[in-house]
C-alpha positions in Angstrom: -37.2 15.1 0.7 -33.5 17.1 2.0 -31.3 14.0 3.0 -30.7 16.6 5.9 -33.4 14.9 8.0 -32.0 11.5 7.8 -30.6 10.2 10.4 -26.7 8.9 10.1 -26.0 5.6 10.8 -23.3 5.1 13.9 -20.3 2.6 12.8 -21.4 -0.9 14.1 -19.1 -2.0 16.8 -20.2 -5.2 16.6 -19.3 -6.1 12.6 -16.8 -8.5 12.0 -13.4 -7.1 11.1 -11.5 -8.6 8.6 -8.7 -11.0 9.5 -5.6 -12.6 6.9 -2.2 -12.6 5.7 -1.2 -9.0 3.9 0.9 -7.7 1.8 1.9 -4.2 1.3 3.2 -2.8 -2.2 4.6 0.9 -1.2 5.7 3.2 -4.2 8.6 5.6 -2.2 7.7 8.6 -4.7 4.2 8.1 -3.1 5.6 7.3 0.1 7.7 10.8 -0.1 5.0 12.9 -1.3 3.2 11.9 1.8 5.8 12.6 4.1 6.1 16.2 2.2 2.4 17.1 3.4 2.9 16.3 7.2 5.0 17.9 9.9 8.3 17.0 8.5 7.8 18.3 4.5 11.9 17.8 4.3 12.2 14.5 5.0 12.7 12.0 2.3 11.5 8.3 1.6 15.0 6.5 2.2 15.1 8.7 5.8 11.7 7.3 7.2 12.2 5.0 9.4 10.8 1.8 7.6 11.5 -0.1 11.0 8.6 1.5 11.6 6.6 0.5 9.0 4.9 -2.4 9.2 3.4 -1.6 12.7 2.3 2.0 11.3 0.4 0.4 8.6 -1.2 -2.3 11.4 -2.0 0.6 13.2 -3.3 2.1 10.2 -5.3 -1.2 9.0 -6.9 -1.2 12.5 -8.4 2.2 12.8 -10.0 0.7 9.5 -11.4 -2.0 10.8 -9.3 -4.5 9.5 -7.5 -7.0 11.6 -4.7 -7.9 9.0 -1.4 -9.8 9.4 1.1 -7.7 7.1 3.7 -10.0 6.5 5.9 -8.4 4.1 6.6 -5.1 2.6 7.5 -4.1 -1.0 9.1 -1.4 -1.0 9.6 0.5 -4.8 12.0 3.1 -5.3 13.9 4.7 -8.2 16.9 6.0 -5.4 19.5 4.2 -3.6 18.7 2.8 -0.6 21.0 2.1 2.5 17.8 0.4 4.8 17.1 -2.8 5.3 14.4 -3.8 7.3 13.1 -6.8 8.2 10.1 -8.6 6.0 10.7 -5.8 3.7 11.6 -6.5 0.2 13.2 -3.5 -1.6 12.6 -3.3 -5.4 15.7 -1.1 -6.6 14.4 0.3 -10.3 16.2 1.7 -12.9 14.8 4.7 -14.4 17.6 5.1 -16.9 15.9 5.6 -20.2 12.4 6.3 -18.7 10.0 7.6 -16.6 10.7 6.7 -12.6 6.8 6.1 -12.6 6.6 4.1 -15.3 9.2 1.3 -13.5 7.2 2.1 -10.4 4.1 1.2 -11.8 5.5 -1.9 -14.5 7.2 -3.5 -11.3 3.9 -3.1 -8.9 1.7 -4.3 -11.8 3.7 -7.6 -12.2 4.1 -8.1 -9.1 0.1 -7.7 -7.8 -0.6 -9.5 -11.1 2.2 -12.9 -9.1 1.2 -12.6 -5.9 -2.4 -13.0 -6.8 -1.9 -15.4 -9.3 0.0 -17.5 -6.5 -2.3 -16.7 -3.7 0.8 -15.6 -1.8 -2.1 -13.9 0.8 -5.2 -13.0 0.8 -4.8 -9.4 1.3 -2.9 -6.8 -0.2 -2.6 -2.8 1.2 -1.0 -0.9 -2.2 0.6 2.5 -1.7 0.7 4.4 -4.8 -1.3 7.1 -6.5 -1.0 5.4 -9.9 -4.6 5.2 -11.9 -2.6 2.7 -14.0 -2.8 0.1 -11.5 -6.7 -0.4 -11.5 -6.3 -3.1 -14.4 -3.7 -5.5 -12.0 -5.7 -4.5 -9.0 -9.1 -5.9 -11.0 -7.5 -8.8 -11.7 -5.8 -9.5 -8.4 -9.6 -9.1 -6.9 -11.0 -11.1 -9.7 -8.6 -14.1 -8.2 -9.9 -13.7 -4.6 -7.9 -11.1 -3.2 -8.8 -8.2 -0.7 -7.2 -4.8 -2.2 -6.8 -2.0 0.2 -5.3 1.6 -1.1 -3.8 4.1 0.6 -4.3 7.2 -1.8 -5.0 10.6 -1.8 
């Protein structure tokens, strides 16, 4: 039988969206790729308006389905950064001696791994196109959380 002939299922209006405190963990080298593949391929991470943010990614979260609080921001980055937006905490990383992903993805593991471990919220929105992060994700879902990616 061609699954042609079936019939697709319309979204339910009617299912319950998702409600809760969230927390977003942005990588900026992710961030900036992103930016590159819209209108604006020049701009950079640190030039986004991250005043912004936090209502783009309700927005975002919405169009989803998901009804989430974001309450805070992490934002990683391996550049100097001049913004500083409310209930967004930047995470300034030294890449001297390293990889700028490697930093990227040490400092987002530990910090999933924390914010799970202290069920600081029961969501959490991760920005990153890091396949390293799927052990710290497991676990923070293994403690109760709710783990959203944006990814390519």
């Amino acid at each position: 039988m061609k699954n042609e002939n079936r019939a697709m299922h319309p979204r339910k209006d009617h299912a319950q969206t998702r409600s809760g405190r969230c927390i977003a963990l942005i990588d900026s080298n992710y961030m900036a790729w992103l930016l590159k593949q819209g209108a604006d391929s020049d701009a950079e991470p640190e030039a986004y308006n991250r005043q912004a943010l936090i209502p783009s990614l309700v927005q975002t979260l919405k169009q989803a389905g998901l009804g989430l609080d974001v309450q805070r921001v992490y934002w990683y980055t391996d550049n100097p950064d001049t913004q500083f937006p409310h209930d967004q905490i930047v995470r300034q990383l030294d890449a001297a001696g390293g990889e700028p992903g490697d930093v990227v993805y040490q400092a987002m593991s530990s910090d999933i791994a924390r914010l799970a471990q202290h069920h600081a919220c029961e969501h959490l929105l991760v920005a990153s196109d890091d396949d390293r992060l799927t052990a710290a994700i497991d676990d923070a879902q293994l403690h109760g959380l709710s783990v959203y990616l944006l990814a390519d």
